[in-house]
N, CA, C and O atoms as a GROMACS GRO file, in nm:
protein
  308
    1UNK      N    1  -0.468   2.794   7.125
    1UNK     CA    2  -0.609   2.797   7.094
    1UNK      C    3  -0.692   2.774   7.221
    1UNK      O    4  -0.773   2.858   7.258
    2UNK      N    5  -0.671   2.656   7.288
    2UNK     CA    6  -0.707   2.682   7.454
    2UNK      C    7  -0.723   2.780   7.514
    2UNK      O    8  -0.833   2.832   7.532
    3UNK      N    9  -0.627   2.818   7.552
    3UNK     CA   10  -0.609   2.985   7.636
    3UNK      C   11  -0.713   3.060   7.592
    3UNK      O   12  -0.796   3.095   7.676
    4UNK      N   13  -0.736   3.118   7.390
    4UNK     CA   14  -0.808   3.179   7.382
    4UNK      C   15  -0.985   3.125   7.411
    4UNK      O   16  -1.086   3.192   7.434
    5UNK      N   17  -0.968   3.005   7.398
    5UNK     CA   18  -1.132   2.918   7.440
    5UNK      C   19  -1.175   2.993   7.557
    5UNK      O   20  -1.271   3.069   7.558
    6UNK      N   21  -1.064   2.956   7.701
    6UNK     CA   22  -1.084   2.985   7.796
    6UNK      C   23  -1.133   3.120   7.813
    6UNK      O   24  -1.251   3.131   7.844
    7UNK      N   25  -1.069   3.217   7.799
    7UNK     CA   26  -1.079   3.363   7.804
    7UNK      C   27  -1.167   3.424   7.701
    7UNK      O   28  -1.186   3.544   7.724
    8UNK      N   29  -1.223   3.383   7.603
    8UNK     CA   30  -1.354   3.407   7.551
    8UNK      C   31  -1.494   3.429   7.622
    8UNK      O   32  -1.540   3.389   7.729
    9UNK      N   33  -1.536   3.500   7.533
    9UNK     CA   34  -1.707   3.481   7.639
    9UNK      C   35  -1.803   3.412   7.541
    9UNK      O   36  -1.733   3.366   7.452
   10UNK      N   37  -1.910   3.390   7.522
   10UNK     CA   38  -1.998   3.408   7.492
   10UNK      C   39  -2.146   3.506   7.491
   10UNK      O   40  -2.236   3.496   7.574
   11UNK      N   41  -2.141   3.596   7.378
   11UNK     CA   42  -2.244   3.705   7.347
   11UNK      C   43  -2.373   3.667   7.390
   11UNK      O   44  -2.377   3.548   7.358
   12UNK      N   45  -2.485   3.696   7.446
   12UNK     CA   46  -2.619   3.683   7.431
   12UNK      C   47  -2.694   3.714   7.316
   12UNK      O   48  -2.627   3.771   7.229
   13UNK      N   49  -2.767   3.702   7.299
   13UNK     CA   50  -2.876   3.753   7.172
   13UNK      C   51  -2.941   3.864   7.186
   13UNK      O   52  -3.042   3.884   7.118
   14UNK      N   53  -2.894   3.961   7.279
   14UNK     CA   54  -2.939   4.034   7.339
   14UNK      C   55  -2.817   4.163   7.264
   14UNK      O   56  -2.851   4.261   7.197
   15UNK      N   57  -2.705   4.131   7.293
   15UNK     CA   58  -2.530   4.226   7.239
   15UNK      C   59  -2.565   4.189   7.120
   15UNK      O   60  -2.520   4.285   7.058
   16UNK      N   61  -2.632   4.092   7.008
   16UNK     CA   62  -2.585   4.077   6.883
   16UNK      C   63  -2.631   4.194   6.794
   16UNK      O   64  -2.742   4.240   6.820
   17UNK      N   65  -2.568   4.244   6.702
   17UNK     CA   66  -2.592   4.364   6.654
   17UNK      C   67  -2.697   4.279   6.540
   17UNK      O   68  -2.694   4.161   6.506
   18UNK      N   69  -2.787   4.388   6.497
   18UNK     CA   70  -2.862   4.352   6.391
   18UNK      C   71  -2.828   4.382   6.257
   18UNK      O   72  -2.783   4.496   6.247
   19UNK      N   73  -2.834   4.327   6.159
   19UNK     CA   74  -2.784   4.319   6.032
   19UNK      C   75  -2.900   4.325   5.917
   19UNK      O   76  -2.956   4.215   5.916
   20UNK      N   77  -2.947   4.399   5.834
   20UNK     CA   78  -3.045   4.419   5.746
   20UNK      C   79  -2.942   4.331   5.638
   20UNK      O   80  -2.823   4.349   5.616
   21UNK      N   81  -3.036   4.230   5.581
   21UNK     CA   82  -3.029   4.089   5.454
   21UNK      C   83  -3.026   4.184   5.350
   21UNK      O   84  -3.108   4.275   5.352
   22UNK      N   85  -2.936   4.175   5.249
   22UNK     CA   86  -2.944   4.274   5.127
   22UNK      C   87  -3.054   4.193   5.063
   22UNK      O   88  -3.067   4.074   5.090
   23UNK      N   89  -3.149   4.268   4.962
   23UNK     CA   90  -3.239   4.254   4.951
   23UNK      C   91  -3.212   4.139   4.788
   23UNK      O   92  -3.135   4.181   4.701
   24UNK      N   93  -3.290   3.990   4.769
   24UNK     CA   94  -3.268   3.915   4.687
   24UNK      C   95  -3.353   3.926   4.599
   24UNK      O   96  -3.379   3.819   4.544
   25UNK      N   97  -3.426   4.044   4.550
   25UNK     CA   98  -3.497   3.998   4.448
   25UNK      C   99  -3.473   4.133   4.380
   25UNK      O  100  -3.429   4.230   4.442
   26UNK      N  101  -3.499   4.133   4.268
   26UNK     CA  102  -3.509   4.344   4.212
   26UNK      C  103  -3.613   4.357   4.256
   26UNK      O  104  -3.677   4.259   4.295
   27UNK      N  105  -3.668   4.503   4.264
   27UNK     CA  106  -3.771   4.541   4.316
   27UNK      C  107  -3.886   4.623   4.178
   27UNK      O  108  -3.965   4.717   4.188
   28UNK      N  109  -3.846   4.531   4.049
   28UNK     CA  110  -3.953   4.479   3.969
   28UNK      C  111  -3.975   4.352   3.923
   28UNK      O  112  -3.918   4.243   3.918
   29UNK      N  113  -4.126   4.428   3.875
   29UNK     CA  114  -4.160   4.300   3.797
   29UNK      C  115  -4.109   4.242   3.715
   29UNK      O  116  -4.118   4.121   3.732
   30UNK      N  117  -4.057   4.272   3.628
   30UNK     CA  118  -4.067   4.307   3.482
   30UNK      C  119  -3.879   4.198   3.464
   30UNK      O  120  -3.782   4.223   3.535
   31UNK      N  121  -3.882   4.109   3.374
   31UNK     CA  122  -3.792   3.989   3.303
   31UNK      C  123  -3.733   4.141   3.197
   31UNK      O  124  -3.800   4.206   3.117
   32UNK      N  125  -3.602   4.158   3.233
   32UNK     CA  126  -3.532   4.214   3.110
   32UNK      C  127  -3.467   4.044   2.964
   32UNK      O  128  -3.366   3.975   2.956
   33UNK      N  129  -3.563   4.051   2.906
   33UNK     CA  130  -3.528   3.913   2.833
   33UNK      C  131  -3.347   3.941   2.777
   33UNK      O  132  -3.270   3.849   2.805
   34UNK      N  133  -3.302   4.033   2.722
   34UNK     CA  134  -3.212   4.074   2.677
   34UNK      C  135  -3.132   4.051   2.755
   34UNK      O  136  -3.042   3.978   2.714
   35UNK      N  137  -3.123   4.107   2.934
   35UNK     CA  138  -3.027   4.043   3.025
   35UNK      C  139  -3.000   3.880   2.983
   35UNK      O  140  -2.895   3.815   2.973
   36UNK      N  141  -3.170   3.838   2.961
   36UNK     CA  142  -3.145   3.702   3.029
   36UNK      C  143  -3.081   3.629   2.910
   36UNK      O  144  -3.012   3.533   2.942
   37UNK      N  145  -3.090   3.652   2.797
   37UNK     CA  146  -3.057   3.614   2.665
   37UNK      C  147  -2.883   3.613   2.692
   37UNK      O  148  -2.813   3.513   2.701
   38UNK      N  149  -2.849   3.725   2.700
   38UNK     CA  150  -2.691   3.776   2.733
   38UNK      C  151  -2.629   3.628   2.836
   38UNK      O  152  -2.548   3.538   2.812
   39UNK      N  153  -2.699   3.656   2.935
   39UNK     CA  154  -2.666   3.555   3.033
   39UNK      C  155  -2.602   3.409   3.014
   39UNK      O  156  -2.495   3.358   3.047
   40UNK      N  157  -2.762   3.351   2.920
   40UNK     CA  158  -2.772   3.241   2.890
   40UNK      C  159  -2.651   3.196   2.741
   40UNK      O  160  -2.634   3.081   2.700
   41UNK      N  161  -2.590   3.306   2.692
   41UNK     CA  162  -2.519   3.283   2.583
   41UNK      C  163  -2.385   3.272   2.640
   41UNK      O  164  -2.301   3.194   2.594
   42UNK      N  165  -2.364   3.351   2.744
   42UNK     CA  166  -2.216   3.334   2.819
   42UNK      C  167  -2.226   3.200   2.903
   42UNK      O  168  -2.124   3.145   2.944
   43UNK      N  169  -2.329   3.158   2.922
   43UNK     CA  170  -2.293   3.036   3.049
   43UNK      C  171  -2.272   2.912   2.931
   43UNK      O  172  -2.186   2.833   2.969
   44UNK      N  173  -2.330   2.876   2.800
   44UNK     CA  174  -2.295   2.838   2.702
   44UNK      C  175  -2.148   2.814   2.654
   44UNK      O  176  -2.079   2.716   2.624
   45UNK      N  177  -2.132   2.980   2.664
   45UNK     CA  178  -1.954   2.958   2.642
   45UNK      C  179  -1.861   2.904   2.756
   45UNK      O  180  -1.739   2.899   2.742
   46UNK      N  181  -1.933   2.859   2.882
   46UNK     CA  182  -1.847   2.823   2.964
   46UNK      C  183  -1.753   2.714   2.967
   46UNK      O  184  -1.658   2.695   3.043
   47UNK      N  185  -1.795   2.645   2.873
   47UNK     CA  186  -1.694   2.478   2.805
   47UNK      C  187  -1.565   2.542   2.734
   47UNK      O  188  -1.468   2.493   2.677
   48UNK      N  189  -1.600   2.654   2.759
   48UNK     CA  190  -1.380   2.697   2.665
   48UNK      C  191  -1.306   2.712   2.811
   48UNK      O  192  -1.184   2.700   2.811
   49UNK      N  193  -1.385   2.742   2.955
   49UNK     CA  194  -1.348   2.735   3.059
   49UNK      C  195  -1.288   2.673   3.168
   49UNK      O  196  -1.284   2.711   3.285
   50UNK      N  197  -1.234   2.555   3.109
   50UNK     CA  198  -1.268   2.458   3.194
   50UNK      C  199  -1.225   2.430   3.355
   50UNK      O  200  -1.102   2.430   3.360
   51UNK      N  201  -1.276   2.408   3.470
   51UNK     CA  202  -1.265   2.450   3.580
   51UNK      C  203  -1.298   2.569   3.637
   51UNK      O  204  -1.243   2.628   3.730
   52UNK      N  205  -1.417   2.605   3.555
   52UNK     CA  206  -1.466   2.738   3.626
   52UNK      C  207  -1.594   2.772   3.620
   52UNK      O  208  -1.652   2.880   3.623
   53UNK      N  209  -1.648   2.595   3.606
   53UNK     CA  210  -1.811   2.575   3.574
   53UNK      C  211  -1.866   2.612   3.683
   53UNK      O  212  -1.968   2.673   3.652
   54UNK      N  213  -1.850   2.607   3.824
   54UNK     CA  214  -1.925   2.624   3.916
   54UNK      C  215  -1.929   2.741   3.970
   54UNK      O  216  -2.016   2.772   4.051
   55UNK      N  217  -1.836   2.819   3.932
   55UNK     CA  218  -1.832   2.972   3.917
   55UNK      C  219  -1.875   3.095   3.843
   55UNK      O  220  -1.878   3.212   3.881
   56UNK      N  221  -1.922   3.015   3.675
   56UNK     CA  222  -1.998   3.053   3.592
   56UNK      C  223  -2.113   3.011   3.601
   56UNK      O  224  -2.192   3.092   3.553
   57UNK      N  225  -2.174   2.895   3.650
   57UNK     CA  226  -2.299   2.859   3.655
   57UNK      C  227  -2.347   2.929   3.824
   57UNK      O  228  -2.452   2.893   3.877
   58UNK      N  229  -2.275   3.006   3.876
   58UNK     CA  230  -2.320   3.064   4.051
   58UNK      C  231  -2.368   3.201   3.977
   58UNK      O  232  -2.477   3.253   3.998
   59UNK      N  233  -2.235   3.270   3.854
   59UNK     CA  234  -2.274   3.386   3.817
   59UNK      C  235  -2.394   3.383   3.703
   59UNK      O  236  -2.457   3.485   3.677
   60UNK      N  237  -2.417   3.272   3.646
   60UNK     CA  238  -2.529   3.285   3.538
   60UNK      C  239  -2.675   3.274   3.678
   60UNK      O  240  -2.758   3.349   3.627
   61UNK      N  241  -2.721   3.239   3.775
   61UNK     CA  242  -2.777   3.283   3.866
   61UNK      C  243  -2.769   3.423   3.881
   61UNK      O  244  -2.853   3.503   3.840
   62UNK      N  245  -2.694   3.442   3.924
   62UNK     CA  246  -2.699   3.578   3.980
   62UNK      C  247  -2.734   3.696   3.874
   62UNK      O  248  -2.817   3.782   3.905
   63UNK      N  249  -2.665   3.699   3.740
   63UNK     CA  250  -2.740   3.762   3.609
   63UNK      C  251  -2.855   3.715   3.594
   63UNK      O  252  -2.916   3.819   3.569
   64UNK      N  253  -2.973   3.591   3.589
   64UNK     CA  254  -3.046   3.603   3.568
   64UNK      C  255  -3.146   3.653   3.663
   64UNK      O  256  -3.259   3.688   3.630
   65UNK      N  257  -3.082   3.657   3.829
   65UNK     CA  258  -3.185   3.750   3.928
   65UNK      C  259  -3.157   3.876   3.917
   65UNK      O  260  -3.241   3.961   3.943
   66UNK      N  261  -3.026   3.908   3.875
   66UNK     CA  262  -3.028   4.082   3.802
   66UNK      C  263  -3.105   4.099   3.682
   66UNK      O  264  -3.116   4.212   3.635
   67UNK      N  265  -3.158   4.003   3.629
   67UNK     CA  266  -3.243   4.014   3.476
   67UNK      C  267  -3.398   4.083   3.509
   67UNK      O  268  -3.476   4.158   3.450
   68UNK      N  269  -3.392   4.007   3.650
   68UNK     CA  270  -3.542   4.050   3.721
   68UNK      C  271  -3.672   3.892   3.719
   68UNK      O  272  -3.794   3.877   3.722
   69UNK      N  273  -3.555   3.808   3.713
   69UNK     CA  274  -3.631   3.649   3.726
   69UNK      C  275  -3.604   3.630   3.884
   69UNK      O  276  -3.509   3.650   3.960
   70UNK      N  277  -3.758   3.571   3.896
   70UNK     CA  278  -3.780   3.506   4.044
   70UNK      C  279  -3.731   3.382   4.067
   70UNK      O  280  -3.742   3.294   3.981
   71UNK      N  281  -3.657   3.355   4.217
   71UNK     CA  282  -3.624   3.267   4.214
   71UNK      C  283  -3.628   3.172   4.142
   71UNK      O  284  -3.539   3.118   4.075
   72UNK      N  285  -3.776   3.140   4.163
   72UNK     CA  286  -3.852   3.010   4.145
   72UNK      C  287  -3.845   2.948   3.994
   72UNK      O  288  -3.863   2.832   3.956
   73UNK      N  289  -3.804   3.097   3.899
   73UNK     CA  290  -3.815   3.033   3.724
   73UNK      C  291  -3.652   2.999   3.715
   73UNK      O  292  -3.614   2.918   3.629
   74UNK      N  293  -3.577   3.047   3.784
   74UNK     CA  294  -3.432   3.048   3.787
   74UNK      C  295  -3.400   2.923   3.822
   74UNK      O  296  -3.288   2.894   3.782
   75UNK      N  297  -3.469   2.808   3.900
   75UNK     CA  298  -3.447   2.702   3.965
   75UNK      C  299  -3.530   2.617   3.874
   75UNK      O  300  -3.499   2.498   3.869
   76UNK      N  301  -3.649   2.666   3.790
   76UNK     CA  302  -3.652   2.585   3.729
   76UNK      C  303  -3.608   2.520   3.645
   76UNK      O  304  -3.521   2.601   3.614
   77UNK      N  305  -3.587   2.407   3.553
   77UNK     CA  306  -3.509   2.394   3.434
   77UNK      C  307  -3.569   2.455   3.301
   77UNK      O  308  -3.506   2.446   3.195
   0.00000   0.00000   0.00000
């Protein structure tokens, strides 16, 4: 691991390639309630799961910003 330390470089900010952020929000307005209904009934069932709460509660996020909810109601309780 040395050796490779040594013989490494360090990039400037100048070589770093640029990367476009996939985009986090849908690009409507509009709450599909039905997504969010769906959503909210599977993260429910997540207690037959057990050990896979934090993996169902990452994906019940992510369905409800595919539902077309903004962050901000998603974080709320």
């Amino acid at each position: 691991m040395v050796e490779w330390l040594k013989h490494s470089r360090v990039r400037d900010d100048d070589e770093m390639p640029t990367v476009e952020a996939p985009p986090t929000q849908p690009e409507t307005d509009e709450i599909d309630q039905a997504m969010v209904k769906a959503a909210i009934a599977e993260w429910r069932e997540s207690k037959l799961y057990p050990g896979e709460g934090g993996t169902r509660f990452f994906d019940l996020a992510c369905k409800l910003r595919d539902a077309g909810m903004p962050l901000g109601a998603i974080r709320t309780p």
